[in-house]
N, C-alpha and C positions, 0 to 999 in steps of 0.2 A: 501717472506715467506721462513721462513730457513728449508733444508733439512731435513730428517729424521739424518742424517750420521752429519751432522754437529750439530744441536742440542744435538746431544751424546755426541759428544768429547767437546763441551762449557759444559756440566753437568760434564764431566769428570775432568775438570781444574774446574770447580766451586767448587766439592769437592774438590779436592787438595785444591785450597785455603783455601776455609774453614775449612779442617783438620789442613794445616800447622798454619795457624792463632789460630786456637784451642789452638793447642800445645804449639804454642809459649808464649799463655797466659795464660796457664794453672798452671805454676811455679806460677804468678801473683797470680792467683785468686784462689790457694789452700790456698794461705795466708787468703782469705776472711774468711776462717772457722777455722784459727788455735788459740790458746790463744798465741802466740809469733808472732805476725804479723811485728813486729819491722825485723826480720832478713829478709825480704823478701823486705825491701826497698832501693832505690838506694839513698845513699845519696847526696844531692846536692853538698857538696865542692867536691864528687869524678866526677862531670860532665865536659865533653873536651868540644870546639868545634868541631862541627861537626859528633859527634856520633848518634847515629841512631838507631831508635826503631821503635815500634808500637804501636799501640791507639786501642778503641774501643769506635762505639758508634751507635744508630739503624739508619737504615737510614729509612727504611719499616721493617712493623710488628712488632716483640717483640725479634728477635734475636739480638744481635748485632754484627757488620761487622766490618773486621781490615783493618787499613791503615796507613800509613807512617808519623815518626815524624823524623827532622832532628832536633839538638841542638844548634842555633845558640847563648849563651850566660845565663850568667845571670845578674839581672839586683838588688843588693843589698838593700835590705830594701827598695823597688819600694812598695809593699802591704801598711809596717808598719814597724814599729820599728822591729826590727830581722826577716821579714818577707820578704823573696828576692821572687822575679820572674823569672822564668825558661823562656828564648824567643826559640821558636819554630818553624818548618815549616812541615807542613804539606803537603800528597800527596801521591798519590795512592788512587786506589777503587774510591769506588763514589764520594771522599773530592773535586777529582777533580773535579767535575761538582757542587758539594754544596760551596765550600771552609768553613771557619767558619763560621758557624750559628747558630742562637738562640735558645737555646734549645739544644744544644751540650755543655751546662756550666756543668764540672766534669767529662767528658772519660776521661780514665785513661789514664796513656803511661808507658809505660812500656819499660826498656831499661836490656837485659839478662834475661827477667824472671821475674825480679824486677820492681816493682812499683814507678814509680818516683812521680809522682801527676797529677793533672786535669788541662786538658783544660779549661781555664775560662777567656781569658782577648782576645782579637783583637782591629787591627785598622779598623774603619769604612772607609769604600771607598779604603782598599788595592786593588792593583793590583795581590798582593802575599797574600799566606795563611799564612800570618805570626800572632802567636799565645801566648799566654803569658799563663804559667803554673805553677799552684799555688802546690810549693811542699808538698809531702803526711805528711811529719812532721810537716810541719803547721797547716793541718787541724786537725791533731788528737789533738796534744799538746793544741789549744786552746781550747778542749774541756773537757780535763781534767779538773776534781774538787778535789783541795787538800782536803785530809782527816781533817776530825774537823772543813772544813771551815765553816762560818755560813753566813745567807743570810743577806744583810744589808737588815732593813727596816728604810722605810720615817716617817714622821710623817705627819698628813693629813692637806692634801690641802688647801688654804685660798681660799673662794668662797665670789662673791659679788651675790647681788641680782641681778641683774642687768643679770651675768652668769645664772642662774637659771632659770629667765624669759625671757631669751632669746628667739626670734622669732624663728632666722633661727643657723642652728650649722656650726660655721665656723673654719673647721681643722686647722691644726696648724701643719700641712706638709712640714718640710725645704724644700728647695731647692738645698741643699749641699750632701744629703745621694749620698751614691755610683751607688745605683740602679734609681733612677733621673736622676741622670748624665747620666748613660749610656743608659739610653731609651727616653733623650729628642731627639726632633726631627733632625735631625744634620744642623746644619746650622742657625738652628732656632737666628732669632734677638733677644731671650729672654735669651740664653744666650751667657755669657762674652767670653765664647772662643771658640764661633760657630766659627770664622776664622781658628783656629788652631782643629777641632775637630779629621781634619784625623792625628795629627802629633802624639798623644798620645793614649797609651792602655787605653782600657774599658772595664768594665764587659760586658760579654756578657749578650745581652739579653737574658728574659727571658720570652717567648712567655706566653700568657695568655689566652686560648679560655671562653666563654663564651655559656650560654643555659640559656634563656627564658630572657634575654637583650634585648633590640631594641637594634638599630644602633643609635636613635636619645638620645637615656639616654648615651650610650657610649659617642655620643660625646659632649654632653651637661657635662659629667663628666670629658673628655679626661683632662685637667690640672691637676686636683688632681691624677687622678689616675696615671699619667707620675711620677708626685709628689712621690708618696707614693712608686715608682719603677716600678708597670705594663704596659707592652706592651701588647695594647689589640691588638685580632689576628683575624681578621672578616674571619670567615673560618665555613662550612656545620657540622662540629662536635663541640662537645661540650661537659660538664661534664655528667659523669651517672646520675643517679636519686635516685639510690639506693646504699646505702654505708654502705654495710655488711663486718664486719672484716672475710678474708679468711684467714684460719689460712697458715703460711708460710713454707717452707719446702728448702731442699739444694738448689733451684736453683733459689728462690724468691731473687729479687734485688742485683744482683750480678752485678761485676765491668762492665762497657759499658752500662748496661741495661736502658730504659726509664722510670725513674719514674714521679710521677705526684705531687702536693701541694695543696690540694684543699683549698679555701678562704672559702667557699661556697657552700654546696651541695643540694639536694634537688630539687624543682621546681624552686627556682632560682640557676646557679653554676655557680662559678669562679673556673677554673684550671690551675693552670701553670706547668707548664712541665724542664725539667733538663736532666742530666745522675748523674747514681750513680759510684761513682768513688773506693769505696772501701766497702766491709761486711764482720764485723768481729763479728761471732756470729750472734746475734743479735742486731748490732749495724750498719747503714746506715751513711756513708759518702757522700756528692753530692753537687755540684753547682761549688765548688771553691772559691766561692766571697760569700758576702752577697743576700741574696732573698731579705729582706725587711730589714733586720740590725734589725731585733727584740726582738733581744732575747732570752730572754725563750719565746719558742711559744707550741701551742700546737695544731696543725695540720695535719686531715688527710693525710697519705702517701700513694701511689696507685700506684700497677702496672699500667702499659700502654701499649700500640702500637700504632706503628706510621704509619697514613696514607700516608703521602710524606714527604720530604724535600723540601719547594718550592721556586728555585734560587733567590734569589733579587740581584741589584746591589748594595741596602744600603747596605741590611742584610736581607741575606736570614734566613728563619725561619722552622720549622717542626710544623706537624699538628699531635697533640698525642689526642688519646682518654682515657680516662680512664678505668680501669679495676677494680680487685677487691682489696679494702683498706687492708692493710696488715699489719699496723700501723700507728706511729704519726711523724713528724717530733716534734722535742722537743727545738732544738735549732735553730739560726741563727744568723752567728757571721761573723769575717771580713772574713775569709777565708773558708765558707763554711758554709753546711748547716748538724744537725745531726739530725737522728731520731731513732727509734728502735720500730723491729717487734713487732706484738702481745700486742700494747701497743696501746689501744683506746683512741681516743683525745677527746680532753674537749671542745665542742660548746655549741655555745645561741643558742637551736632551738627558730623559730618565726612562727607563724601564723598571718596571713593576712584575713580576712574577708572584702571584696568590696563587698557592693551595689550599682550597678549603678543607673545611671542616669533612666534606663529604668526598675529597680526593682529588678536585675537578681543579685543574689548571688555567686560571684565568689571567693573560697578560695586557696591561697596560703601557703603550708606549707617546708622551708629549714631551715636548721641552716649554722651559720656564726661563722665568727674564732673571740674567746674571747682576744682581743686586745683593750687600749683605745684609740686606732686612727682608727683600720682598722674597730672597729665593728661600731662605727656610720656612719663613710662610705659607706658600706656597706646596714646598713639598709635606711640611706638616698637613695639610689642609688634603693634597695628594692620597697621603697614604691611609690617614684616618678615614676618607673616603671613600675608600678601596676598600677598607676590611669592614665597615658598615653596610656595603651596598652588596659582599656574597657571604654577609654572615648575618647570625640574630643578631637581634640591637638588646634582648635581657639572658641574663644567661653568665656562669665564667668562660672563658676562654682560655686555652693556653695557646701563645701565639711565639713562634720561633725567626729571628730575622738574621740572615746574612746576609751584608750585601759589601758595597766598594764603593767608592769615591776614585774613578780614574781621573790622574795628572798627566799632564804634557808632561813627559824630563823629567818626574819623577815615579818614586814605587805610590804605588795607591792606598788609600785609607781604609784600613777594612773595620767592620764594622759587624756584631756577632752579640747574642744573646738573646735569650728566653724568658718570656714572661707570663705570668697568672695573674689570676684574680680581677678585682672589678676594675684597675688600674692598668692592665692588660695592654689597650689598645694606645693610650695615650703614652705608656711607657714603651712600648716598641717604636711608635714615631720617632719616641724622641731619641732611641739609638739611630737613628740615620740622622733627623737634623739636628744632633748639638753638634756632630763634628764637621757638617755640612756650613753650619751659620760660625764657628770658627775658623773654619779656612779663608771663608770670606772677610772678617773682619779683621786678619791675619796684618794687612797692608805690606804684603811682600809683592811686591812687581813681577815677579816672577810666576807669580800664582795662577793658572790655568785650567781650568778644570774642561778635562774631555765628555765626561759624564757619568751620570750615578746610576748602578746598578743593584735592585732588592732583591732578594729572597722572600718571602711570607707562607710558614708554613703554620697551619691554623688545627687545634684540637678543640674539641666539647670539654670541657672539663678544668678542676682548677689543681694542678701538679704543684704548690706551694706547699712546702715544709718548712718546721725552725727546727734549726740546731740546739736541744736542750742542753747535752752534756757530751764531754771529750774525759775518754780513760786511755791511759798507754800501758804494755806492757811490764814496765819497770821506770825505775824512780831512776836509776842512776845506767849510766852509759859512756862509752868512751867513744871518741873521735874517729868517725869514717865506718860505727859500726849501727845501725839501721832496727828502730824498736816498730812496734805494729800502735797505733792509732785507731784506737773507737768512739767514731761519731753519731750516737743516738740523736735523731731526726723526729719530730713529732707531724704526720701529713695533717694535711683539712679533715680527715676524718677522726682523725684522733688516734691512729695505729702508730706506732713507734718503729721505724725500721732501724737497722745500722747499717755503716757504712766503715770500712775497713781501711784505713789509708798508712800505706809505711811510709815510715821516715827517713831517713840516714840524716846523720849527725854529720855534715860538713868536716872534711880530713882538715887538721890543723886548729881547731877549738878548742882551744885553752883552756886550761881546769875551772871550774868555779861553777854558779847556776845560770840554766840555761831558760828562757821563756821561751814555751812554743804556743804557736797563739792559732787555733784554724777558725776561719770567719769567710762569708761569702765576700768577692770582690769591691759590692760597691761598701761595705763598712771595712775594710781595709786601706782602702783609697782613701778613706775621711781621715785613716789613724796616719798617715803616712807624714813624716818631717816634714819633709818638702813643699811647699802650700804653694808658691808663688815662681816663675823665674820667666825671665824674657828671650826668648828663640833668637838665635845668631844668624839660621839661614831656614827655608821652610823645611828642607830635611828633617831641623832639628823639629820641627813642630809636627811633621807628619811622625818619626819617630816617637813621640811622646804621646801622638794621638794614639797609637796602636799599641803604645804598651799599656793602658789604661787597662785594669781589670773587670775579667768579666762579669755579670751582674750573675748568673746563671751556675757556678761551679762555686765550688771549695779552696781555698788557698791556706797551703801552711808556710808560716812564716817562724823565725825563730831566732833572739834576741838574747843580747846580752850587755850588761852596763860596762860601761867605757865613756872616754872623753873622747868627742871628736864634735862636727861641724857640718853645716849646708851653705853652700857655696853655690849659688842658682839654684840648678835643679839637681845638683852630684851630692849625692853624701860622703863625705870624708873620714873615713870612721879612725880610731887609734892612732889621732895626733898627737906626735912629741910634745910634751909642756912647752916648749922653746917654741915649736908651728903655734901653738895656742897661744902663748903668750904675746908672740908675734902679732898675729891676727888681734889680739886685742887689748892694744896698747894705748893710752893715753890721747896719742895723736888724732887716732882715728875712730870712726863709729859705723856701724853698718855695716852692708856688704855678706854676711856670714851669719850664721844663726847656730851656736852652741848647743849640742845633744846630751844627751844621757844615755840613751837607748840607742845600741846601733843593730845594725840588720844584718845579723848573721846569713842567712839564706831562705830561699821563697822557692818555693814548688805547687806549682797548679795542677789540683788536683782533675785527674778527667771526669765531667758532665757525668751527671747520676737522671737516675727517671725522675729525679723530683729537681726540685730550685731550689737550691737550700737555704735560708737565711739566716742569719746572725753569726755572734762570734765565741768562742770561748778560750782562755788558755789556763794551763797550767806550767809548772817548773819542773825540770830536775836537773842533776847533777851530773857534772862532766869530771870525767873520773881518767885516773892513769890506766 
């Protein structure tokens, strides 16, 4: 226990430090508030070996603390094309006991006063803090937008049926981005230069805490989210709950300070945590490298403080909790990440309604970051977390989803079906996000989502049947006159029910045979002509999401041979030889797709207590 006498003179050198460090980075960080912030930085071709600065960055709480950088080089066009990296060594203060760590991506360094750039790159497994430092004219210059420029736009999406009706939503997360790289596991045999992983710089991680996750959705997710850049951080803190913009003032996110990135806020939160390395105005510099290489984003920004630094031999990491939102990040690009205060981000809030198994209504309400990779992720990760954390994890289930997809300006996406068996949980997710990560990848401008709303209604049990065999009444029938349909059903226990369905024969059906074919929804969608067509306006694609069949019900469909054609997504059935021959003349190729089978009429049969599955048809004869 330290003396009363010695305690003083440690507070006494504690200020001193603390003053001189102030000082020393006070020429720095007056820059943060000037409109010429250009004269306050050190240029890179003016750097020696061997010169020698200071950093900033938190270790505890919300101040941040200085320590030592030496200049050991630079390393030319190392980022990117005109894009060098500053190598580094760091030391003094607490670095010594952290060395590089995660969550330290963007303290500044400072060399005379001036701003050189951020701390953002290490080697995993050093013995030395040696540190790669992304210079301050890179980060700003790529964020400049020439005057007059304009935004390119795409033109929309080609979608198959096949995408639309998709069971489960499967990302399409390289493996190449920068932030993959650097928070795959190191050594890992997945990838190519796990042997060599300590010999090269990497972005530093960037820690990710989590609030109202299991451990067991984490790691059921760990691939993609590696994927996508996140380092999840299993640590006692987690995101706030509430995310009220505080208005900002002179000492809000200044250079060394801990800021946060929220994914996610609400009763479910993703946060990941940084340093800000420069504020000019209201403008937020930080990370050094890419967060997620997204782009234009538009993401909650948050003060923080930080509970610890906590040493690892990989890579050690800090535990920041979030504070109060104080704007958005807007950018993120190769050499950093921007945002600016006072400036409210654009999320999908989602509500969550679970019934359990045992009748109890449990609501969850967050919103997620408007992205078309991270936001179905996200809500994947959501929902499956939901029906894990108020049901059993061994067991069937039979799990029922309705929910909506609200648009601005337009009708809503609704979204409807019932599922059993061990496939249960992952197949009801993915009725909400394959139409959710379609809209987004859509590239209509128009496209707005006000926010998504679920249903989850949860049974014991596994209510899966197959469809063994179809009999009808009578073999032959005439036009507009209605025979009876029997569909024998075999359950999980091996009982055999039927199931009763009448038909009517479409008025105006022409003599000859007729195929009536009944099959549950999604193996009807596979048999459909149609495969492919590109959307003219999002109407047409919200229309197309909704008419998609449901996984859960019976459909009679009934067919008959004829020439006709697919033309997008319309079927043209009993084209003239003259239309036919037209459409497929000499000149020309493509465009149209030649049938055999055309689609007399479809009727959706109403939901039964079971899910039926599979398909069967038989023929008869269309009579005078």
């Amino acid at each position: 226990m330290r003396t009363f006498a010695s305690a003083f003179i440690l507070f006494i050198l504690a200020l001193s430090s603390v003053s001189y460090g102030q000082v020393a980075a006070n020429s720095g960080a007056s820059s943060e508030r000037t409109d010429n912030p250009e004269k306050n930085f050190f240029p890179v071709g003016d750097l020696k070996e061997g010169m020698r600065g200071t950093a900033r960055t938190v270790f505890s709480g919300s101040r941040s603390e200085e320590f030592n950088v030496e200049i050991l080089g630079v390393l030319p066009g190392w980022i990117g094309p005109k894009q060098d990296l500053i190598v580094g060594r760091i030391s003094g203060g607490q670095a010594d006991r952290t060395k590089v760590f995660a969550g330290m991506s963007g303290s500044p360094v400072y060399i005379d006063g001036k701003l050189v750039g951020a701390i953002s790159y290490s080697f995993p497994f050093a013995t030395e803090a040696i540190c790669g430092i992304t210079p301050i004219e890179q980060m700003i210059s790529i964020f400049e937008q020439e005057k007059g420029g304009k935004a390119s736009s795409s033109s929309p999406k080609t979608f198959s049926f096949a995408e639309l009706a998709a069971s489960e939503w499967l990302p399409d997360l390289a493996d190449g981005s920068a932030l993959s790289q650097a928070n795959t596991v190191s050594g890992s045999s997945s990838n190519p230069l796990g042997a060599a992983v300590s010999q090269t710089f990497r972005p530093i991680s960037v820690p990710v805490s989590f609030s109202g996750i299991s451990q067991a959705t984490l790691n059921r997710f760990a691939p993609q989210l590696l994927k996508a850049g996140l380092l999840p951080v299993s640590a006692p803190v987690g995101a706030a709950r509430t995310m009220e913009m505080k208005e900002a003032d002179e000492n809000t996110l200044l250079g060394g300070d801990s800021v946060v990135i929220h994914l996610t806020t609400g009763d479910i939160s993703m946060a990941a945590s940084g340093t800000v390395t420069l504020r000019d105005g209201n403008k937020i510099y930080a990370f050094g490298h890419p967060f997620l290489a997204a782009g234009a984003s538009s993401l909650p920004m948050s003060e923080s403080h930080v509970v610890t630094v906590v040493p690892n031999i990989n890579n050690s990491f800090k535990l920041a909790v979030p504070d109060g939102m104080v704007g958005r990040m807007t950018q993120d690009r190769n050499t950093g990440v921007f945002g600016e205060l006072g400036q409210a981000p654009k999320m999908i809030p989602v509500r969550i309604n679970l019934r359990t198994s045992r009748n109890k209504l449990e609501t969850l309400e967050f919103s997620i970051a408007n992205d078309e990779l991270l936001s179905p992720l996200l809500v994947n990760m959501a929902l499956i977390n939901t029906i894990m954390a108020y049901e059993r994890g061994l067991g069937d289930l039979t799990i029922e989803v309705n929910g909506k997809v609200n648009l601005n300006g337009h009708d809503p996406v609704n979204m409807k079906g019932r599922f059993g068996g061990p496939m249960a949980v992952r197949l009801a997710a993915g009725t909400v996000v394959v139409p959710v990560g379609n809209l987004l990848v859509s590239r209509f401008d128009n496209l707005s989502i006000k926010g998504i709303e679920v249903d989850l209604s949860l049974t014991e049990g596994n209510k899966v049947a197959a469809l063994e065999r179809i009999e009808v009444d009578r073999t032959e029938a005439r036009a507009g006159e209605t025979i009876n349909i029997q569909a024998f059903v075999r359950g999980d226990s091996g009982r055999v029910f039927t199931q009763q369905i009448p038909f009517t024969i479409p008025k105006g059906t022409p003599e000859g045979s007729l195929t009536i074919e009944v099959g549950d929804g999604a193996k009807l969608q596979e048999k459909s002509a149609s495969k492919k067509f590109v959307p003219d306006t999002l109407a047409e694609l919200i229309g197309k999401i909704n008419e998609v069949k449901k996984n859960d019900r019976l459909y009679v469909q009934s067919y008959r041979t004829t020439k006709g054609a697919i033309v997008g997504s319309n079927e043209m059935p009993n084209l003239p030889p003259s239309v036919l021959a037209t459409m497929n003349n000499n000149r020309s190729a493509g465009g149209f797709k030649p049938t055999v089978e055309t689609l007399v009429s479809e009727v959706e049969v109403a939901p039964a207590e079971f899910i039926v599955t599979g398909q069967q048809s038989i023929k008869i004869q269309i009579i005078r």
